[in-house]
KEKEMAR-54878 format. One record per residue (C-alpha): residue in three letters; y negated, z negated, x. Coordinates in nm, 2 decimals, padded with zeros to 4 digits. Example, Ala and Ser with C-alpha at 12.3 -4.5 7.8 and 13.67 -1.06 7.14 Angstrom:
KEKEMAR-54878
  rest      yy      zz      xx
   ALA   00.45  -00.78   01.23
   SER   00.11  -00.71   01.37
//
This chain:
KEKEMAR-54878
  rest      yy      zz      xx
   UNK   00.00   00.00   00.00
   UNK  -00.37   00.09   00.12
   UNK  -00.55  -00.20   00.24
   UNK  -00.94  -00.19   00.28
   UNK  -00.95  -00.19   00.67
   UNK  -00.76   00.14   00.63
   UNK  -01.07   00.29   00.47
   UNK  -01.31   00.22   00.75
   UNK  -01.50  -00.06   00.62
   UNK  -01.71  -00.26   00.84
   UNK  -01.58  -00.63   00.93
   UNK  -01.92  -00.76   00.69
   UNK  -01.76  -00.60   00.43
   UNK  -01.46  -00.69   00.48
   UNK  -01.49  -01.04   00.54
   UNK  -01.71  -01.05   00.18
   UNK  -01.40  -00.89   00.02
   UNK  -01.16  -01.15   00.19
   UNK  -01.39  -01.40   00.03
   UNK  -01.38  -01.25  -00.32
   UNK  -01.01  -01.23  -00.30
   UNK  -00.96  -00.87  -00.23
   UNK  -00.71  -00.73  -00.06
   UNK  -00.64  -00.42  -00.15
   UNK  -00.85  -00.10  -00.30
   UNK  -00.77   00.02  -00.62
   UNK  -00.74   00.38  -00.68
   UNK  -01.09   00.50  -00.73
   UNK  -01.19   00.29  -00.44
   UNK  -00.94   00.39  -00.21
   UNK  -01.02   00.79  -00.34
   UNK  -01.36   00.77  -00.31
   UNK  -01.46   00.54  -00.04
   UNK  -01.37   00.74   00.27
   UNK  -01.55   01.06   00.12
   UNK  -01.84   00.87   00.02
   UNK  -01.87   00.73   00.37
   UNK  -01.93   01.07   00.51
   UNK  -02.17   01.16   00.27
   UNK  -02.01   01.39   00.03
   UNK  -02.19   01.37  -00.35
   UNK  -01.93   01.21  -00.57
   UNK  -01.82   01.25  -00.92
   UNK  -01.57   00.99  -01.01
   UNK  -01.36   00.93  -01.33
   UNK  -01.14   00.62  -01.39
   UNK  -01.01   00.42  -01.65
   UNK  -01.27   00.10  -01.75
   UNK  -01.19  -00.19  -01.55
   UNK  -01.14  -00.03  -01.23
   UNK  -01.36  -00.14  -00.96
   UNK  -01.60   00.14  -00.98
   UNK  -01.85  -00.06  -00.87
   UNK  -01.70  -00.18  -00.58
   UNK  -01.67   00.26  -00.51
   UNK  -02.02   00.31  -00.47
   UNK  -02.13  -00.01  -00.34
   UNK  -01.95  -00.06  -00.04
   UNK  -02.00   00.30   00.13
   UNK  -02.37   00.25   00.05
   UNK  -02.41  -00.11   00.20
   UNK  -02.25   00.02   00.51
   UNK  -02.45   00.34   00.56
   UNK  -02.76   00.10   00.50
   UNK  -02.67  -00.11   00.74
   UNK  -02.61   00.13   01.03
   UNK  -03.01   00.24   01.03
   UNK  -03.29   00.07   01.14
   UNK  -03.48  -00.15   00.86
   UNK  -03.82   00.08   00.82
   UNK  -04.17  -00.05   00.78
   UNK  -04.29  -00.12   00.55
   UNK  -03.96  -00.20   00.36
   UNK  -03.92   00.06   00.10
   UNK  -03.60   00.08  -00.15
   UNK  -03.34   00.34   00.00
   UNK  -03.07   00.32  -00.25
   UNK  -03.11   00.33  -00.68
   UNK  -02.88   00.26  -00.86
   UNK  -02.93   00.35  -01.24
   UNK  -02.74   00.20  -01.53
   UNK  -02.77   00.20  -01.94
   UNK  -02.81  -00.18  -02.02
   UNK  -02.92  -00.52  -01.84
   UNK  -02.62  -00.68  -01.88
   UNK  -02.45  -00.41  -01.62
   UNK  -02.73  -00.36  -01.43
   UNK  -02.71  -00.75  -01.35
   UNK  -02.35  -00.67  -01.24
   UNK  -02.41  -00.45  -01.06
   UNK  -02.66  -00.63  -00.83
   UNK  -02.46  -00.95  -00.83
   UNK  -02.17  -00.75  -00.67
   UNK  -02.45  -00.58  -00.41
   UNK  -02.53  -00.92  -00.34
   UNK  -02.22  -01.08  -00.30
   UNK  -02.06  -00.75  -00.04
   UNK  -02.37  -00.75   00.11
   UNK  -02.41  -01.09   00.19
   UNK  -02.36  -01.08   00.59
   UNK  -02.58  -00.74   00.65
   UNK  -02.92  -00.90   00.58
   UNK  -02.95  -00.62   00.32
   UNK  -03.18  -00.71   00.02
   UNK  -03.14  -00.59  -00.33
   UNK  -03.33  -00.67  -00.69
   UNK  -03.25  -00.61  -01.06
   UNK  -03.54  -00.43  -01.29
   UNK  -03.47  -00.40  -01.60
   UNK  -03.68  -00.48  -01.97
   UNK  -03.67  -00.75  -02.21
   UNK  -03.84  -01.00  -02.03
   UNK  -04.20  -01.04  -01.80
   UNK  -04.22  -00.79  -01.48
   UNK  -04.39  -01.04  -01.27
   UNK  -04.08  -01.15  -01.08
   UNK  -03.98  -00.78  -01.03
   UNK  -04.28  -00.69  -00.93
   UNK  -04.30  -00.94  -00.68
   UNK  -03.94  -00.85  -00.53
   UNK  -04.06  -00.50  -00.46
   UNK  -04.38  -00.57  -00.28
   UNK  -04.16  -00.83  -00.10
   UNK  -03.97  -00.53   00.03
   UNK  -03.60  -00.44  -00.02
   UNK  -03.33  -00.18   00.01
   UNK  -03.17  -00.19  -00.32
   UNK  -03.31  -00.13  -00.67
   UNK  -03.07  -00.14  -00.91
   UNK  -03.22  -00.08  -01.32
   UNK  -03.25   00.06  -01.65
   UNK  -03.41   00.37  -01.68
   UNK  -03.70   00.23  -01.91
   UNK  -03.84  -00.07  -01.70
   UNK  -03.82   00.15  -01.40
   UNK  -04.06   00.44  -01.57
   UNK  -04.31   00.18  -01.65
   UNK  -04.32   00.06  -01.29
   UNK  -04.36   00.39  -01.16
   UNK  -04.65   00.47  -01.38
   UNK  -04.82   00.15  -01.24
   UNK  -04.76   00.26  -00.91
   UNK  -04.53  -00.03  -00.83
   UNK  -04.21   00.16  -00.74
   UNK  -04.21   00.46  -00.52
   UNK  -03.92   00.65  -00.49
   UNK  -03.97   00.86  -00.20
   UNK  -03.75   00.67   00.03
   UNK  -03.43   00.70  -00.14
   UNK  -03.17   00.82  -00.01
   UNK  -02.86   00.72  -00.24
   UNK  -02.86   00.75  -00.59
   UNK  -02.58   00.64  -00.82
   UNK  -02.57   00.71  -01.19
   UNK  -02.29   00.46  -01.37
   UNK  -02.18   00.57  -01.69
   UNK  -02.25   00.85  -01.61
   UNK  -02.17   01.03  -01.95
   UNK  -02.40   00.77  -02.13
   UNK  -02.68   00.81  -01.88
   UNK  -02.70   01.17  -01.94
   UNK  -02.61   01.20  -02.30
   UNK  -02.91   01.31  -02.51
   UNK  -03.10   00.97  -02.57
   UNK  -03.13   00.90  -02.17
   UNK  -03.16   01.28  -02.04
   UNK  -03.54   01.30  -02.06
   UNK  -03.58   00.94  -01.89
   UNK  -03.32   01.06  -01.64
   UNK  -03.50   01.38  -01.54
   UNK  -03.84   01.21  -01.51
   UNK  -03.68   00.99  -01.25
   UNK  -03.46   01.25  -01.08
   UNK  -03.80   01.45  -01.06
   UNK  -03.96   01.17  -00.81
   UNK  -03.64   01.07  -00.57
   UNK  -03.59   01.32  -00.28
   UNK  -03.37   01.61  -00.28
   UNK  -03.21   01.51   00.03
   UNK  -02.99   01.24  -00.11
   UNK  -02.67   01.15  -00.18
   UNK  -02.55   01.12  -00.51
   UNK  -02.27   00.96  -00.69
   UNK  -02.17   00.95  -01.07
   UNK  -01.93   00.74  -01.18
   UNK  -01.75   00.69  -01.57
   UNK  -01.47   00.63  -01.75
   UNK  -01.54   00.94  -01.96
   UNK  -01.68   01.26  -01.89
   UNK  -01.69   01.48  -02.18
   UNK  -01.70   01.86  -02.13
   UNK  -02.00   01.94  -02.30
   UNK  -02.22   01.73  -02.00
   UNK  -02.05   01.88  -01.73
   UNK  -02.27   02.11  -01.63
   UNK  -02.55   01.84  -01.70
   UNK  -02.34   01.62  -01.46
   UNK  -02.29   01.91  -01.18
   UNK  -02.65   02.04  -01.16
   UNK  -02.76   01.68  -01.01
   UNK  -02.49   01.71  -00.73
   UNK  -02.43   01.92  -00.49
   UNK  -02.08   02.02  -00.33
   UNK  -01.92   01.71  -00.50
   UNK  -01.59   01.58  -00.47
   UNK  -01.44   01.51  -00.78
   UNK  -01.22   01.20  -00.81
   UNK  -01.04   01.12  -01.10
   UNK  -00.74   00.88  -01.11
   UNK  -00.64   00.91  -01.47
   UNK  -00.73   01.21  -01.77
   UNK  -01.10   01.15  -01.86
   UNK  -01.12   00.92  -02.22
   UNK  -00.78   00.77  -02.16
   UNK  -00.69   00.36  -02.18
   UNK  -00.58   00.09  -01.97
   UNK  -00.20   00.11  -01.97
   UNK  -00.15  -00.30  -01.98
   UNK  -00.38  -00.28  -02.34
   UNK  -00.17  -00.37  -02.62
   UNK  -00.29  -00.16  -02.87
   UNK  -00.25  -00.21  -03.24
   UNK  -00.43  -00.08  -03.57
   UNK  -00.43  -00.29  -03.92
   UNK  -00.51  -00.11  -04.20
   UNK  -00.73  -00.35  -04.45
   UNK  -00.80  -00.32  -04.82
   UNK  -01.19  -00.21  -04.86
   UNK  -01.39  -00.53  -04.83
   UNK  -01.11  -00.73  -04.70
   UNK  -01.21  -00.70  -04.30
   UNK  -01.34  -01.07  -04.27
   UNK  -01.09  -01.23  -04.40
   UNK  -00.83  -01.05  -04.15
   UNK  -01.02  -01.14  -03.92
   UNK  -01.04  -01.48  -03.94
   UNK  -00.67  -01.43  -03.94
   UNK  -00.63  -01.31  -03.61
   UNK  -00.94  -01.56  -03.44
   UNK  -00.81  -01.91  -03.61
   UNK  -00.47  -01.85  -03.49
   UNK  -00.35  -02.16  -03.27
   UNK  -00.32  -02.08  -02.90
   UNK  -00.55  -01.99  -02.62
   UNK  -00.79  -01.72  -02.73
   UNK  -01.15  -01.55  -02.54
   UNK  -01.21  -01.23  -02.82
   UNK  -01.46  -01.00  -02.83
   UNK  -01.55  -00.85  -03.14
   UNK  -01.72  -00.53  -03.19
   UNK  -01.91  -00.44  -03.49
   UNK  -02.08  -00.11  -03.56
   UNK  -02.46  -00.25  -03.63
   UNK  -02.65  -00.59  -03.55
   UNK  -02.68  -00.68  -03.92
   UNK  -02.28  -00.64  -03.93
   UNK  -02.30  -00.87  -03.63
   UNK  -02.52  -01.17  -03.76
   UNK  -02.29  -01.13  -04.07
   UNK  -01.98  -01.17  -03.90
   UNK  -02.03  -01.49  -03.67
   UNK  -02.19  -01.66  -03.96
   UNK  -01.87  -01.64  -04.14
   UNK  -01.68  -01.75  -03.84
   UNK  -01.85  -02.07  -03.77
   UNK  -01.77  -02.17  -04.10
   UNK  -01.39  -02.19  -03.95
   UNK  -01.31  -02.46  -03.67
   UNK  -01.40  -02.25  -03.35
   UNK  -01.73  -02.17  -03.21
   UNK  -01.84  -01.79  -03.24
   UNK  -02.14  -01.65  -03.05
   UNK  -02.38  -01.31  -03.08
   UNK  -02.49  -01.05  -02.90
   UNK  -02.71  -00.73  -02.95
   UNK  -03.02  -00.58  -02.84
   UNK  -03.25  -00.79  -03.09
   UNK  -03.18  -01.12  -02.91
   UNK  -03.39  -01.20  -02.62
   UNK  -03.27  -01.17  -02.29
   UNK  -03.25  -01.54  -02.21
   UNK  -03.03  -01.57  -02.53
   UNK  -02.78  -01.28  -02.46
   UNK  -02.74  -01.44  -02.13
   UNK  -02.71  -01.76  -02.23
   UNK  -02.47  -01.63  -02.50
   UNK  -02.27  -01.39  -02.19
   UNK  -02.27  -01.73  -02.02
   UNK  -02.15  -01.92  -02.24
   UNK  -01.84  -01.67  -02.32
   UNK  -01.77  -01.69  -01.94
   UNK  -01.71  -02.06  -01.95
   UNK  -01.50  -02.03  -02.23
   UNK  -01.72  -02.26  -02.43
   UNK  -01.71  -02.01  -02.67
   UNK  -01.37  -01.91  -02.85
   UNK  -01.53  -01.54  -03.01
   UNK  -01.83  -01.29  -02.85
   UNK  -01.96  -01.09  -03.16
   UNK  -02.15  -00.78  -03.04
   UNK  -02.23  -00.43  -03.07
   UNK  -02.17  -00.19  -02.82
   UNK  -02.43  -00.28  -02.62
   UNK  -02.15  -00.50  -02.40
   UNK  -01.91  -00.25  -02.43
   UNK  -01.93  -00.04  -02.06
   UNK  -01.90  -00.25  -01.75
   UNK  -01.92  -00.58  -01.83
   UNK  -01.67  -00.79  -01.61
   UNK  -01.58  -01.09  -01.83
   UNK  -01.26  -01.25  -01.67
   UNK  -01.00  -01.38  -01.90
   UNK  -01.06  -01.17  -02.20
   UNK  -00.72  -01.19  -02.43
   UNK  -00.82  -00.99  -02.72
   UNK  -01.06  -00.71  -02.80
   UNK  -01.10  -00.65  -03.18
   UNK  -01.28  -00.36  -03.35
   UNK  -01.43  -00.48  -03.65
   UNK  -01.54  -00.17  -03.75
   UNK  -01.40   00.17  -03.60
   UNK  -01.64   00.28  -03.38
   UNK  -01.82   00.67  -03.42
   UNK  -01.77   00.80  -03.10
   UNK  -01.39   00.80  -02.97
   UNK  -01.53   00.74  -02.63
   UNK  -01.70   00.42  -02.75
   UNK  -01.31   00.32  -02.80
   UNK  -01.23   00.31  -02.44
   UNK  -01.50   00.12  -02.34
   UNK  -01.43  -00.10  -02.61
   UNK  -01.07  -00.22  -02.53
   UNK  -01.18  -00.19  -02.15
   UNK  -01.32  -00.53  -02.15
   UNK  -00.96  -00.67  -02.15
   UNK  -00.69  -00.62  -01.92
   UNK  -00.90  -00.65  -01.62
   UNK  -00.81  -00.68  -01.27
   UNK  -00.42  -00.65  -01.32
   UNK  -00.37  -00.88  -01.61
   UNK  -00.27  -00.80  -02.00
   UNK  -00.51  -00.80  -02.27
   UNK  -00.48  -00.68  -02.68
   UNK  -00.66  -00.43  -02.86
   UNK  -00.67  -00.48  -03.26
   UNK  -00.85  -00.24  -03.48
   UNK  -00.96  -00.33  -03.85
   UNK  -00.96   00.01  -04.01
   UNK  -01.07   00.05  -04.41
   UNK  -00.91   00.37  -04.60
   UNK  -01.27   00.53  -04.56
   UNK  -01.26   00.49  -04.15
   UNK  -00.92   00.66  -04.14
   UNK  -01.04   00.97  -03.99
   UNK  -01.24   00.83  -03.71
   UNK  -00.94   00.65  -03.65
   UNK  -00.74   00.99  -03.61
   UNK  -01.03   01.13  -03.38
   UNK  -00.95   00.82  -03.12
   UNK  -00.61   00.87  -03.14
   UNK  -00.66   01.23  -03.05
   UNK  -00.94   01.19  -02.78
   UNK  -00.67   00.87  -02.65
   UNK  -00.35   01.14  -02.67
   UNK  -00.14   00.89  -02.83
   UNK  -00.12   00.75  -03.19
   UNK  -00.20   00.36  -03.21
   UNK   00.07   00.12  -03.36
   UNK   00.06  -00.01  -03.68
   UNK   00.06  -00.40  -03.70
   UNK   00.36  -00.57  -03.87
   UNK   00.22  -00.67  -04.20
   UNK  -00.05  -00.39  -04.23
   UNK  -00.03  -00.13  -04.46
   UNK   00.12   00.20  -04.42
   UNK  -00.11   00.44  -04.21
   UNK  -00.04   00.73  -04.49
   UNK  -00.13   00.46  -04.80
   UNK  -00.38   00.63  -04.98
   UNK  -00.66   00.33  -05.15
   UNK  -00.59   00.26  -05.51
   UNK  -00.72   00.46  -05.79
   UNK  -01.00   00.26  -05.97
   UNK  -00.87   00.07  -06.28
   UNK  -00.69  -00.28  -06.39
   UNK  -00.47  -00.44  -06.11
   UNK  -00.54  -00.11  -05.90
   UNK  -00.28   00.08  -06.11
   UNK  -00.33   00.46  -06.24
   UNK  -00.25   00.46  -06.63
   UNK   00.05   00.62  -06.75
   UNK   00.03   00.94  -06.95
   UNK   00.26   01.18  -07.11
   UNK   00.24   01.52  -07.01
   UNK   00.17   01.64  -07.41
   UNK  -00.10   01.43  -07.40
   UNK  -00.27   01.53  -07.10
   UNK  -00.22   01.89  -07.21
   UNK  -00.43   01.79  -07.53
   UNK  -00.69   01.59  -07.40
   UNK  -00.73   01.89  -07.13
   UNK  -00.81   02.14  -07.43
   UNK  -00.99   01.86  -07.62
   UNK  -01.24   01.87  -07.29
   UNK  -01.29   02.23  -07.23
   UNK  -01.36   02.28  -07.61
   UNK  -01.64   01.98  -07.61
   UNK  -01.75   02.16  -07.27
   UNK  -01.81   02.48  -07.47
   UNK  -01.97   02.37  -07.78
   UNK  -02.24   02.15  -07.53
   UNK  -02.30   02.48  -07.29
   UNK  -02.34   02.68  -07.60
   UNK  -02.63   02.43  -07.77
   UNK  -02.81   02.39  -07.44
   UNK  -02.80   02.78  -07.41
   UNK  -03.00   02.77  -07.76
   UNK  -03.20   02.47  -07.73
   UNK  -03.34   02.63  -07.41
   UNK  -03.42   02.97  -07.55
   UNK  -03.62   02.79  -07.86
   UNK  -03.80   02.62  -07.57
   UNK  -03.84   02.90  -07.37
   UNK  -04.01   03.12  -07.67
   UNK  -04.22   02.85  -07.80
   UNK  -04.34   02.77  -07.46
   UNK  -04.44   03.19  -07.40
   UNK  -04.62   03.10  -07.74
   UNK  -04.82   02.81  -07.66
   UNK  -04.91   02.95  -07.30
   UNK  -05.09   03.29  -07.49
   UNK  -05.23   03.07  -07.74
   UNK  -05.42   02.88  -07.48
   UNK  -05.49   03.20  -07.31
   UNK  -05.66   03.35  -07.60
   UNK  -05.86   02.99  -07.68
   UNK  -06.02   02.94  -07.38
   UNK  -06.19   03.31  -07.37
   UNK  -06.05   03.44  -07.05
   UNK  -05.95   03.75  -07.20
   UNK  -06.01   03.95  -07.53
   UNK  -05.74   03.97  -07.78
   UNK  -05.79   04.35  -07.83
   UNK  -05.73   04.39  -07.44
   UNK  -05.44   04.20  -07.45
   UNK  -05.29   04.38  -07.82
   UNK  -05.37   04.75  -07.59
   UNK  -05.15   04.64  -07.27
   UNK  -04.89   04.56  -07.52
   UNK  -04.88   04.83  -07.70
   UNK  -04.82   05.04  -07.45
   UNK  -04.55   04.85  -07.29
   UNK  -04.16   04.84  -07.43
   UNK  -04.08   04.56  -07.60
   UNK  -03.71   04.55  -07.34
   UNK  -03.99   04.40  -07.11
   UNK  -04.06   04.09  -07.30
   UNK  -03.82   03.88  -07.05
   UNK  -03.88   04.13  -06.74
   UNK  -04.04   04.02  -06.42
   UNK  -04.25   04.26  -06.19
   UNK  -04.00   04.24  -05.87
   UNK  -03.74   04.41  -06.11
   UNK  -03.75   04.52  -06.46
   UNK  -03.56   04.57  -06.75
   UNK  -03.23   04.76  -06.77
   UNK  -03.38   05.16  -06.85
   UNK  -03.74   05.07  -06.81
   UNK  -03.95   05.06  -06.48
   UNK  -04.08   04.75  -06.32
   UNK  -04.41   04.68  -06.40
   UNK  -04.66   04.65  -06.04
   UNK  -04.81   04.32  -05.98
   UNK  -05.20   04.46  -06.02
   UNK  -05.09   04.55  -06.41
   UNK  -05.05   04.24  -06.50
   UNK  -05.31   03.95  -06.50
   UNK  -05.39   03.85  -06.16
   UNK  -05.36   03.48  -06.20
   UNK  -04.97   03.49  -06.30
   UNK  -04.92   03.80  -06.00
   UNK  -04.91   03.53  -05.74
   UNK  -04.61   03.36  -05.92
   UNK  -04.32   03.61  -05.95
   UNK  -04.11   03.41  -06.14
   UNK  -04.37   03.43  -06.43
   UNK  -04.52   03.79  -06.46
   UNK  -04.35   03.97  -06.79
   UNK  -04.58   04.16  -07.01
   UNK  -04.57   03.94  -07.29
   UNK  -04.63   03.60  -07.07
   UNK  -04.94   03.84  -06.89
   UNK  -05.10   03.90  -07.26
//
């Protein structure tokens, strides 16, 4: 088996790894570490869970750490990620490789006042690692500079460069040098960004230890299929069970989320919440909280769903089947980390049952049903008493059939008439007011009609009757010839 001193690691690194109980590289490490230490672009693919980060952060700490410091200390290496809670990650793990290179690194992200940021960047360091929007806004106030990078990493990649983060993206990839490295790494790449992905590197070497948008092979996956409006309470099934539990529930929208935990700390375990309208102190005081495993249940959106390292995680539940198959993987990724086991339960309501077909495609396999569920092919109940169809004779439906269609005919045929009484009478009324208010003589109006046939009473100007030709729009008055759905003779006069 590959160690890490067989990639070429320097003994720094290698004695921070020894410290953090590592001892050997996992594939995407030991794929893309020695290319990324000559300075090939990279674009990796793994399963969640992985040690990506590990990928990029080494080779770049040890390039780093073989030049001279410049003056004044400018940022050399950016690192760009789609939420604070990985962005903090991510720096905590620069921080803890880098530990014996006398390499410095910061976090920038929103959410919270800029003065400490701003303060680690005039301080000077080598490291930036943020969220797109925080790092625009310091750039517009001419606090970050990005002309002195040289390594750029994009994580998640496919959600970085998806259409909600492009234009941020490109504003940034606009101001770092063209002389760079770059690396990309997810646990998805979908085929449509591609070429997005491929026009930011140049020459890469694509490494990819496992099909893109496939899972963790030591995630026990299972689907249960719930009655509409039943979720909650098979939920609470699963989370109350005795026994040693750290879950993380996913719901589809924040509302869903407050809803959820509110219910759950009814029960006799503590539940906790998580989504982008909490304030940063509270999502990590929540995240924190979780860690320790003071808290039994995480509720949150997806917003913790892509590289969050939470150790420990037994179960990950879908509360409610997310949109995007890809969201799936990143989902159930939070369990099963770093070589232990970890279940995947997904609540799935008759209406989400073809979302749930579109993960199982995306996935290439089809997700077990749990003992007790319902069938996967169990269509929901017809509406009614007890959720029962009633029972009818086939004589019967055959008469109420004709009974229908001949109520249907009698109704069309009325409406046909009531709306041709209403029709005349309203042709009536619109010449009588014509002729009241004086805006044309009556004797003009009996000579146009005189000489036009009486076929053209329903005829319109763009086409007229059957036999007759249509009449031009400057015959007729001029204030209906600018509506063409009201212009025959008789509705001119």
């Amino acid at each position: 088996m590959t160690r890490f001193q067989d990639l070429g690691l320097i003994p720094p690194l290698l004695e921070a790894l020894a410290a953090e109980g590592y001892e050997h590289p996992t594939p995407i490490q030991a794929a893309a570490i020695p290319h990324a230490l000559t300075g090939r672009d990279i674009l990796g693919c793994a399963q969640t869970g992985t040690g990506k980060t590990a990928a990029f952060a080494l080779p770049i700490l040890q390039q780093l750490s073989a030049e001279p410091i410049p003056t004044p200390r400018a940022a050399r290496a950016l690192v760009l990620a789609p939420t604070r809670e990985l962005a903090t990650q991510i720096e905590e793990r620069f921080t803890a490789y880098g530990k014996s290179t006398g390499l410095r690194s910061t976090v920038i992200y929103g959410g919270m006042a800029q003065g400490p940021q701003v303060r680690a960047v005039r301080a000077g360091l080598d490291v930036i690692v943020a969220t797109p929007g925080r790092l625009l806004d310091l750039m517009g106030q001419m606090v970050v500079s990005l002309g002195t990078i040289r390594f750029l990493v994009l994580d998640e990649a496919d959600r970085m460069l998806d259409m909600g983060f492009l234009p941020d993206v490109h504003r940034i990839l606009m101001r770092v040098p063209l002389r760079r490295q770059t690396m990309l790494y997810s646990a998805t790449l979908p085929r449509e960004i591609l070429d997005l992905v491929h026009n930011n590197l140049h020459d890469p070497v694509k490494v990819e230890t496992s099909p893109s948008s496939t899972t963790v092979e030591r995630v026990k996956q299972l689907v249960v299929h719930v009655e509409t409006g039943r979720k909650l309470r098979a939920l609470e099934k699963i989370v109350f069970a005795p026994g040693d539990m750290r879950a993380l529930v996913f719901t589809r929208t924040k509302e869903g989320a407050n809803r959820v935990v509110e219910q759950l700390n009814r029960g006799p375990y503590r539940a906790d919440v998580m989504h982008a309208d909490r304030s940063q102190s509270a999502r990590e005081k929540s995240l924190e909280s979780f860690k320790k495993g003071d808290t039994r249940v995480l509720v949150a959106t997806d917003i913790v769903s892509r590289g969050l390292d939470v150790d420990g995680v037994t179960h990950v539940i879908n509360y409610d089947v997310p949109d995007e198959p890809e969201a799936y993987v990143h989902r159930i990724g939070r369990t099963a980390r770093a070589g232990a086991n970890g279940i995947a339960i997904t609540l799935c309501e008759p209406v989400e049952r073809r979302k749930l077909s579109a993960i199982e495609k995306t996935i290439r396999m089809e997700i077990p049903v749990a003992a007790g569920s319902a069938p996967r092919d169990a269509a929901p109940p017809p509406h009614g008493s007890g959720g029962h169809a009633p029972r009818t004779s086939p004589g019967s439906a055959s008469r109420a059939s004709r009974s229908a269609r001949a109520t249907a005919s009698r109704s069309s045929a009325a409406g046909s008439s009531g709306s041709s009484t209403r029709c005349s009478s309203t042709r009536r009324a619109s010449s009588a007011t014509r002729w009241a208010d004086g805006s044309r003589s009556r004797s003009a109006c009996a000579t146009r009609s005189a000489s036009t046939s009486s076929s053209c009473s329903r005829r319109r100007w763009r086409g007229g009757a059957t036999g007759s030709s249509p009449r031009s729009p400057a015959s007729c008055d001029p204030r209906w010839a600018s509506s063409p759905s009201r212009s025959c003779a008789r509705r001119c006069c």
